[in-house]
Each structure stands twice: as structure tokens, then as C-alpha cells.
VOBA-1610 file (N, C-alpha, C; in pm, whole numbers, padded with zeros to 5 digits, always signed):
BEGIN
Unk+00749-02943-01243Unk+00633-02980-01165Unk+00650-02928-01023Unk+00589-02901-00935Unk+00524-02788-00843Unk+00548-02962-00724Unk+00613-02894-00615Unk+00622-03005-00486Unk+00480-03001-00490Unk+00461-03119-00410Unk+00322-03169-00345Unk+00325-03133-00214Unk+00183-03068-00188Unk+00193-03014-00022Unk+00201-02829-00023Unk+00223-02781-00130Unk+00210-02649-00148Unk+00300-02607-00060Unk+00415-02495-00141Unk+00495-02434-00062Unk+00495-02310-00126Unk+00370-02230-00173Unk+00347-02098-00135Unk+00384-02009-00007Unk+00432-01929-00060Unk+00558-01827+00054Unk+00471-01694+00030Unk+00445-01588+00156Unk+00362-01508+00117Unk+00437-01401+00200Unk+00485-01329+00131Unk+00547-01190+00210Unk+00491-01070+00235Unk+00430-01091+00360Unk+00317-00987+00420Unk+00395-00814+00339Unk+00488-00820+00404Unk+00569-00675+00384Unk+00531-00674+00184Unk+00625-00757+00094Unk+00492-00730-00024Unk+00409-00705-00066Unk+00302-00788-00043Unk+00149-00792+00007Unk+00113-00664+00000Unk+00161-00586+00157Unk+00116-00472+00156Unk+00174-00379+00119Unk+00279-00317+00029Unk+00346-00221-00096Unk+00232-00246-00181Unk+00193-00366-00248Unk+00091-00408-00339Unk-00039-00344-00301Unk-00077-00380-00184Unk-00208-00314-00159Unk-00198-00161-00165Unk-00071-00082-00105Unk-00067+00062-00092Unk-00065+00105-00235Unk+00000+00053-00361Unk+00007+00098-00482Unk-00126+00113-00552Unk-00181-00038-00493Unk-00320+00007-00578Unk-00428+00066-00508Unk-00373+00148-00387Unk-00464+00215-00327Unk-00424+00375-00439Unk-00297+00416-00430Unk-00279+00558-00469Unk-00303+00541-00606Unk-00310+00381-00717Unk-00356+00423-00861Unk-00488+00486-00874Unk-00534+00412-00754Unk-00744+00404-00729Unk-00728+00574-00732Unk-00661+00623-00640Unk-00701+00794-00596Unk-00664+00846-00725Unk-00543+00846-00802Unk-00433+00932-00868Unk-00533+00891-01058Unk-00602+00792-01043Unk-00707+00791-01142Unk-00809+00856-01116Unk-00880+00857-00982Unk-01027+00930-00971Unk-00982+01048-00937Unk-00857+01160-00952Unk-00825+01276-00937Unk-00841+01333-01047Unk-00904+01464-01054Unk-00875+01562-01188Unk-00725+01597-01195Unk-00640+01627-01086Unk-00532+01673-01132Unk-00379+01581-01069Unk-00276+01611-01103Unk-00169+01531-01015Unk-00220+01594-00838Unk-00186+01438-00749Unk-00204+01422-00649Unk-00069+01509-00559Unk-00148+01591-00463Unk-00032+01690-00393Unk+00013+01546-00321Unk+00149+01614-00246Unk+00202+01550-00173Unk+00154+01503-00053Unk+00038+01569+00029Unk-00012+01547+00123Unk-00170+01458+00120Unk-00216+01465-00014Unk-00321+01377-00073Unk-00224+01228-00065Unk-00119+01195-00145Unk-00031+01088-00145Unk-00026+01030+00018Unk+00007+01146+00118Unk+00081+01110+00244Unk-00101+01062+00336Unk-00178+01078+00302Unk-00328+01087+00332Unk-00352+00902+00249Unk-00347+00880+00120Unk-00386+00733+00075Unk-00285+00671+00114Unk-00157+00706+00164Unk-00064+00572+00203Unk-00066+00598+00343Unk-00199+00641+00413Unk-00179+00688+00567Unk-00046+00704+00639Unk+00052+00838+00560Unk+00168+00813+00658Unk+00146+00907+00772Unk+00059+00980+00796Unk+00073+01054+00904Unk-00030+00941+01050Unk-00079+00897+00998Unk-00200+00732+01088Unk-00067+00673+01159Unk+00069+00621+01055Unk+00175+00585+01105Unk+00240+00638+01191Unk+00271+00752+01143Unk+00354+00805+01230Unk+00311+00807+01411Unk+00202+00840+01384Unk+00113+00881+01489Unk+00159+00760+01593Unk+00117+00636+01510Unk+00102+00507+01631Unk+00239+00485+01668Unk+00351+00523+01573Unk+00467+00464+01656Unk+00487+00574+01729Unk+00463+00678+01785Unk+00497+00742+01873Unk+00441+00705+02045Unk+00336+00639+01991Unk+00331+00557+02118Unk+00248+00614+02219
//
């Protein structure tokens, strides 16, 4: 039986791997062909990243 008072734990950093995965199934399904490397680096915005930590 489950405490009373809810102690759901939510790990943002999870969370969002989860959201990025089912962002690149969404693309890597509506693609005709395998996704280049820079299509991949484009749905998991790593170049958006990079960008901001440079500051």
C-alpha cells in the first residue's frame, strides 16, 4: 500500500531524455530515410544548446 500524502518523486533531468526521445521517434518515423546526423543534432536542439552556454 502506497504512503498517504503522495510521495511522487519527479526527475526533471528524466522527464526531459523522455521528452527528447519521443521527439526524435516523432521525426525518425515521419522521415523517408535514416535521419543524418545533423537532422538528429537539429530535433535534440544541440546546436540551440550549445549556443546558450556560451553565454
Amino acid at each position: 500500500m502506497a504512503p498517504v500524502g503522495g510521495t511522487a518523486v519527479q526527475d526533471h533531468v528524466a522527464l526531459a531524455e523522455i521528452e527528447l526521445c519521443g521527439e526524435l521517434i516523432i521525426a525518425a518515423s515521419a522521415a523517408r530515410e535514416r535521419l543524418s546526423l545533423e537532422s538528429i543534432d537539429e530535433v535534440l536542439k544541440v546546436a540551440e544548446e550549445r549556443d546558450s552556454s556560451r553565454g
